[in-house]
N, C-alpha and C positions, 0 to 999 in steps of 0.2 A: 097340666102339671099336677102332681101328687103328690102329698104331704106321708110322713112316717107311719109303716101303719100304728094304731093306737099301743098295738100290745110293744112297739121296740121304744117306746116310750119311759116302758116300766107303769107300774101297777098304781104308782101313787099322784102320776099326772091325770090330769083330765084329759079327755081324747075330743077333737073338735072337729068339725068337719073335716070329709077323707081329698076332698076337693076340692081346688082352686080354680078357678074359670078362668082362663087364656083371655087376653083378649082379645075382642070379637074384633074383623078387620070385615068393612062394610062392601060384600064381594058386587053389591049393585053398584058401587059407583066406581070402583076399579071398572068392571065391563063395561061399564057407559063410556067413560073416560078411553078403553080400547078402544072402542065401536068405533069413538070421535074420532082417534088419529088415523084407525084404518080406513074411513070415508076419505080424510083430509088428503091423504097419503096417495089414493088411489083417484082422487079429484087434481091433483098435481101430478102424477102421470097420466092421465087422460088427456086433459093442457099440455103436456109435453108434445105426445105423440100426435094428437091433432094439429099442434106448429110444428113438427117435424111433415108431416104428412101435407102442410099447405107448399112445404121446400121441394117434393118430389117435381122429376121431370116427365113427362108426358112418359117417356119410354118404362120409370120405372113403374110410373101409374100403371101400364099396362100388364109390367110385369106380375103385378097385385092385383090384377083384375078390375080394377076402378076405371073412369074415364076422370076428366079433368071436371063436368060438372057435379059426380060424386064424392070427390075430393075437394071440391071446395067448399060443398053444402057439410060435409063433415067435419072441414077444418073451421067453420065460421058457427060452429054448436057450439054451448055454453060448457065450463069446463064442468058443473054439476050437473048435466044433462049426462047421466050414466045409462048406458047400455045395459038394457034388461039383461043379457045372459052374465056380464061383469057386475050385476050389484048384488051385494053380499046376505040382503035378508031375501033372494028369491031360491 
């Protein structure tokens, strides 16, 4: 934000600094604070889909290409056990 320049002031004010400094908003803990809820956020759809995936039937297993002991070693993974190609700092 910017103050008047000196000269609309008139001749007989002092002139003081042209600058006011904003305040400063701390952009590392905003992003940390992101990072957090889009881990949290994609660690509660992973839980999801992994009990959605223990519900499947044999037939739509197949339809996905899994057998029943791939789908079960999948759905009994921890929900922060994240999938190299799904986690966000690879």
């Amino acid at each position: 934000m910017f103050k008047q320049p000196c000269n609309a002031l008139g001749s007989s004010q002092s002139c003081s600094a042209s600058y006011i400094r904003p305040s400063v908003q701390h952009k590392s803990s905003t992003t940390g604070l992101a990072y957090l809820f889009k881990q949290i956020s994609l660690m509660i759809d992973i839980r999801q889909e992994r009990r959605s995936l223990d519900e499947l039937t044999r037939e739509q297993l197949s339809d996905i290409g899994i057998d029943d002991e791939q789908a079960r070693k999948e759905s009994r993974r921890a929900y922060w056990d994240i999938p190299a190609p799904r986690q966000p700092w690879n």
